[in-house]
BADREN-574870 format. One line per field, with one value per residue (C-alpha): residue number from 1; y, x, z; residue in three letters. Coordinates in steps of 0.5 Angstrom, whole numbers, plus 500, padded with zeros to 3 digits. Layout:
% residues N
n <- [NUM,...];
yy <- [Y,...];
xx <- [X,...];
zz <- [Z,...];
res <- [ALA,...];
//
This chain:
% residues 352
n <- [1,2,3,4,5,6,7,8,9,10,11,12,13,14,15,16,17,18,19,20,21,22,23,24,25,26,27,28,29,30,31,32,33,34,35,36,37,38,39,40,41,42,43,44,45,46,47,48,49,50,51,52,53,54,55,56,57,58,59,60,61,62,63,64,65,66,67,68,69,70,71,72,73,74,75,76,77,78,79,80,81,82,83,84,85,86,87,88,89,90,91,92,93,94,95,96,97,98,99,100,101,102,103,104,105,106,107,108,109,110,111,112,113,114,115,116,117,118,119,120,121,122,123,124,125,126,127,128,129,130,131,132,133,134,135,136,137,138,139,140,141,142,143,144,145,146,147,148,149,150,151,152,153,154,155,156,157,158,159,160,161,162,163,164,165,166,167,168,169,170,171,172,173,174,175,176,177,178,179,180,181,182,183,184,185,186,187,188,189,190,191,192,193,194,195,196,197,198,199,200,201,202,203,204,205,206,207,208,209,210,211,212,213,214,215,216,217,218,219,220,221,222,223,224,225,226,227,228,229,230,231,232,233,234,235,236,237,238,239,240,241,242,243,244,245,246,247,248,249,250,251,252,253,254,255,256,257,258,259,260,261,262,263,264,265,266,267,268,269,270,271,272,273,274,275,276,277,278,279,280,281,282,283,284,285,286,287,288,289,290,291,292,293,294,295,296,297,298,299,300,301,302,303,304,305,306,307,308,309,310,311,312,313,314,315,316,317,318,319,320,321,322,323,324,325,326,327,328,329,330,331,332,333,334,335,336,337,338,339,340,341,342,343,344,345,346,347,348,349,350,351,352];
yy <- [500,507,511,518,524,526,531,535,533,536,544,544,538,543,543,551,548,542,547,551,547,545,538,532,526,531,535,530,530,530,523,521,518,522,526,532,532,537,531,527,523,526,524,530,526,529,528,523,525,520,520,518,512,515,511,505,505,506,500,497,500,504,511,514,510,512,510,512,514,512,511,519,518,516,509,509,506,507,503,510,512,507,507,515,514,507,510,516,513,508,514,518,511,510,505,504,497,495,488,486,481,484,482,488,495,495,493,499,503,502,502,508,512,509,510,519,517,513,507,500,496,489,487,480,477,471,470,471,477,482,484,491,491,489,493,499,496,495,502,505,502,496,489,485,478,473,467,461,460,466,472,467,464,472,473,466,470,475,474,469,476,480,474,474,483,484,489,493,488,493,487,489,489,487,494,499,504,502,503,509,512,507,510,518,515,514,521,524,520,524,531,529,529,533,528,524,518,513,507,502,501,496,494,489,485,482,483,488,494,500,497,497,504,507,504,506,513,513,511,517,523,520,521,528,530,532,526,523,516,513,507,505,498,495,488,485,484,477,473,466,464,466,468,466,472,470,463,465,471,465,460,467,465,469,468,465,459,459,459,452,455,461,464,471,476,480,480,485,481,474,473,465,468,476,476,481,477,478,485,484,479,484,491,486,483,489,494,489,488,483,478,477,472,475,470,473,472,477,483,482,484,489,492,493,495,501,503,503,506,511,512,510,504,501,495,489,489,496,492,486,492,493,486,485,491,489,482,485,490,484,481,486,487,494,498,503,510,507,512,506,507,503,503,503,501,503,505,499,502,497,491,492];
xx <- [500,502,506,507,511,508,512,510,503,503,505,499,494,491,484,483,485,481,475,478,478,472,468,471,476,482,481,486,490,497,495,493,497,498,503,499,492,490,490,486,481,474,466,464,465,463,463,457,453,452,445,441,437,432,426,430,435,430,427,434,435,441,442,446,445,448,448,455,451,455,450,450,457,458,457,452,457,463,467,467,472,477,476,478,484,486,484,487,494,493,494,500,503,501,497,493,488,485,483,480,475,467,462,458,460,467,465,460,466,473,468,466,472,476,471,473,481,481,483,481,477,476,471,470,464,460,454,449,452,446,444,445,452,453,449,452,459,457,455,461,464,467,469,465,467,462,464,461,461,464,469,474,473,473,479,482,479,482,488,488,487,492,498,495,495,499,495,494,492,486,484,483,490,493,495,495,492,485,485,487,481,476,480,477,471,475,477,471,467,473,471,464,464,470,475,471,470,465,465,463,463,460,462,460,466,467,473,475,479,474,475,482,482,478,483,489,485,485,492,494,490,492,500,499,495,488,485,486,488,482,480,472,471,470,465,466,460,458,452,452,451,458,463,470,472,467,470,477,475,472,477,483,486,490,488,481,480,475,469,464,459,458,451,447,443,448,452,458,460,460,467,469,476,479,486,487,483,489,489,481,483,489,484,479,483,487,481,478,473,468,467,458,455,448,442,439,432,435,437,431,427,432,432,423,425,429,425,418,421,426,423,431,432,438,442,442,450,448,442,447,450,444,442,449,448,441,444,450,446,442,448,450,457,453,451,445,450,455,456,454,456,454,457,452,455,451,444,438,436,441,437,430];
zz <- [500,498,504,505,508,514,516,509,509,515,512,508,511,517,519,517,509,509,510,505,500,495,496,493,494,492,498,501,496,501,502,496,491,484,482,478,482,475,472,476,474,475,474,481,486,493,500,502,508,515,515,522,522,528,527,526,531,537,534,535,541,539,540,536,529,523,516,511,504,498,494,492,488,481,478,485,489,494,487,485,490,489,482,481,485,481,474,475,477,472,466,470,468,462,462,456,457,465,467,474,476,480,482,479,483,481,473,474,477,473,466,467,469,465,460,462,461,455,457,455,460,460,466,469,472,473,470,476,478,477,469,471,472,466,462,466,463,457,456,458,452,457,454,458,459,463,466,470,477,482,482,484,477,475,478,474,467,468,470,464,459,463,461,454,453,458,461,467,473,477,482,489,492,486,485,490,489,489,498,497,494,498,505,504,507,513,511,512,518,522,518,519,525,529,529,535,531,532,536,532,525,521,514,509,507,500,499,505,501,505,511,511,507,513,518,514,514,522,522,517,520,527,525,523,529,526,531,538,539,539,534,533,534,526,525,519,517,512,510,512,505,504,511,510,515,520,520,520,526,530,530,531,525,520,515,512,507,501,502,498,494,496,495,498,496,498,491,493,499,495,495,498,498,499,497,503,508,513,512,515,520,523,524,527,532,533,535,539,534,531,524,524,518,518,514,507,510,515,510,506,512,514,507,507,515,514,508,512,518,516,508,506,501,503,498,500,504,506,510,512,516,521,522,524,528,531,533,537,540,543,545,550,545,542,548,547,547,543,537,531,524,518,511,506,500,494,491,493,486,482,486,485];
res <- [UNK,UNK,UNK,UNK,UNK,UNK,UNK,UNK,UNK,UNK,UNK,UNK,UNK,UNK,UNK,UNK,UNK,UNK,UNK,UNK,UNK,UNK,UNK,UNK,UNK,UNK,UNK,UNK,UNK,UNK,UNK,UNK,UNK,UNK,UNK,UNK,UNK,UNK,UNK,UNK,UNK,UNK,UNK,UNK,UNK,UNK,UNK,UNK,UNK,UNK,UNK,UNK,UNK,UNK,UNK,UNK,UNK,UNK,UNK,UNK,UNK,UNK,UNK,UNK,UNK,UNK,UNK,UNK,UNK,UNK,UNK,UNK,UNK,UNK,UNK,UNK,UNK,UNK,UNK,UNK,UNK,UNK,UNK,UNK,UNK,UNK,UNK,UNK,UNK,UNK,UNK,UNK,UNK,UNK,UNK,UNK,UNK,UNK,UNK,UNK,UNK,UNK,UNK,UNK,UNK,UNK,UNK,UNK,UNK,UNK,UNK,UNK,UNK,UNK,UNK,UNK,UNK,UNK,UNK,UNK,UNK,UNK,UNK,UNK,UNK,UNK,UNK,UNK,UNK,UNK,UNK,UNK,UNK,UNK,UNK,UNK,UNK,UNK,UNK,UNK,UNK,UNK,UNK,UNK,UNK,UNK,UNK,UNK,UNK,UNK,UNK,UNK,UNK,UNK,UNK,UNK,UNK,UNK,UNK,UNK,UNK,UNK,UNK,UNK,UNK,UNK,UNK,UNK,UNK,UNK,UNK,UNK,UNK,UNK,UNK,UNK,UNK,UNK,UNK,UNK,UNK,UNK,UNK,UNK,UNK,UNK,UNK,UNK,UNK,UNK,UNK,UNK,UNK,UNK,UNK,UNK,UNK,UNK,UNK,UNK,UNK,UNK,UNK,UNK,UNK,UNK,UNK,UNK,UNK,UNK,UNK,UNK,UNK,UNK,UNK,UNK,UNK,UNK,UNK,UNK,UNK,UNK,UNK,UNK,UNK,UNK,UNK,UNK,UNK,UNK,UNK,UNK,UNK,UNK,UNK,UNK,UNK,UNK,UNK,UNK,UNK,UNK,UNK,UNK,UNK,UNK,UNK,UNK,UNK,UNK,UNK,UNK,UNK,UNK,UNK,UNK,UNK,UNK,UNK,UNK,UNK,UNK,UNK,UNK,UNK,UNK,UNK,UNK,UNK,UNK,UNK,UNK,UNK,UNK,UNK,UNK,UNK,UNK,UNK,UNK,UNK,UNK,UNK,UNK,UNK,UNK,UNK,UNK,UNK,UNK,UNK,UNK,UNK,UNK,UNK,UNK,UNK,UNK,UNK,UNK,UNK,UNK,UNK,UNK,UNK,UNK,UNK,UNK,UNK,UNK,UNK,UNK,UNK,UNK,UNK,UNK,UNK,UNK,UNK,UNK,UNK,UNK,UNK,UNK,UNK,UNK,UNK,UNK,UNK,UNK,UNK,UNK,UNK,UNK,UNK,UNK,UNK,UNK,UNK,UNK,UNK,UNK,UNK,UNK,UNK,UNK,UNK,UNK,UNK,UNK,UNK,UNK];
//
């Protein structure tokens, strides 16, 4: 993963600038890895906002409930952080022609920007990943390949187009620009809310690279002295059709082993094995955190729960976060005054 220069970041990276400074990712440009941010790649991204669910979090019996809203960026989802970092150093290196595996967000997002930049995108994705995603690819001039079984087979595709062109390899951690676009939105959890972080966050765990970015987000604004020394405690949240971090959590292990026939509802955390699941493991055991497969019936209830109640439609690994929150709750692990931040992913549209 990228490193920086805090000392230097520091001159410039204070508290008066970054309110200074016009919304979007490049705010935090000190942290962010480009070396002429004039030439980023852009589709308008902006700071989403933390919305508090009131209605539902009093049914769940937390007070301080809140939802992370990355359904308002480009593409409709959080993939859209990760991709404008990820495209925008892919260009400063002249890479011309991208591939990477997705089980639909991703695609969505690298298609689309890559698209803006003038690079070749070449999309990986199983066959029963959601028809939208691929149309959304497809429009945006990206070659799409559909393969049978999960990502991990879209995975193995696409590393068989990468031997045979030559071309950039932009899967999750196989290049390491994509956690620093997904870590601004631990960037503006702590501008959000003054610098006092939440206690909790609850995030859904595919492939895992934002809850590592968030994490590596605290660890950065904490060097440079813009937040004191607490760390949330992180629960990944899986569904129990497919939870090889939970099972790997459970057992205190250091990393996880593939999933068998994953399946959910939840398509963006179908992931039976994530090549940074060490990582996952490591900001779990050290923030003292949790891992929680939650069942389909459970996120589909959620999902009409939330919408009934606080008039917000939440995606399918976005509702997994409040179910998993609920559960915790009851087990005394949530307390009622804890300050409890669930990461919604994407816009609930795309699975109607």
């Amino acid at each position: 993963m990228a490193r920086y220069d805090f000392a230097r970041a520091a001159r410039t990276l204070t508290r008066e600038a970054l309110e200074e400074r016009p919304d979007g990712l490049l705010r935090w440009v000190e942290l962010l890895p480009l070396r002429d941010p004039a030439q980023a790649v852009t589709l308008g991204e902006r700071e989403t906002p933390l919305v508090a669910l009131e209605r539902t979090g009093a049914a769940l019996r937390i007070q301080n409930l809140i939802v992370k809203d990355e359904s308002l960026l480009p593409t409709s989802s959080f993939k859209a952080r990760g991709a404008a970092i990820g495209v925008s150093r892919a260009r400063e290196l002249g890479v011309g022609d991208v591939s990477l595996p997705t089980n639909g967000n991703a695609g969505s997002a690298w298609a689309a920007y890559a698209a803006r930049a003038g690079i070749r995108a070449r999309i990986v994705m199983s066959r029963e990943a959601p028809e939208i995603h691929r149309r959304e690819c497809a429009i945006a001039g990206a070659e799409v390949h559909l393969v049978e079984g999960n990502i991990a087979d879209a995975g193995r595709f696409s590393a068989d187009l990468v031997a045979l062109h030559g071309c950039y390899d932009a899967s999750g951690f196989r290049e390491p620009y994509r956690v620093e676009g997904k870590k601004t939105m631990g960037f503006e959890i702590a501008r959000a809310m003054g610098g006092r972080l939440p206690d909790v966050i609850v995030y859904p765990t595919g492939g895992g690279v934002g809850l590592i970015g968030i994490h590596k987000a605290f660890a950065e604004l904490k060097a440079l002295g813009l937040i004191g020394a607490q760390v949330p405690r992180f629960v990944a949240v899986q569904s129990s059709g497919c939870a090889p971090i939970v099972r790997a959590w459970q057992t205190g292990a250091d990393a996880a082993t593939p999933w068998e026939r994953p399946h959910t509802i939840a398509y963006g955390i179908n992931v039976p094995k994530a090549l940074a699941d060490f990582l996952v493991l490591r900001v779990l055991y050290a923030s003292k955190g949790r891992a929680v497969a939650v069942p389909d019936s459970a996120i589909a209830a959620m999902i009409e729960r939330v919408a009934r109640s606080d008039g917000y439609l939440l995606c399918p690994e976005g509702a997994a976060t409040l179910v998993a929150a609920q559960e915790l709750r009851a087990a005394g692990w949530i307390s009622a005054a804890d300050r409890v931040l669930a990461i919604n992913t994407g816009s609930g549209l795309k699975y109607l």
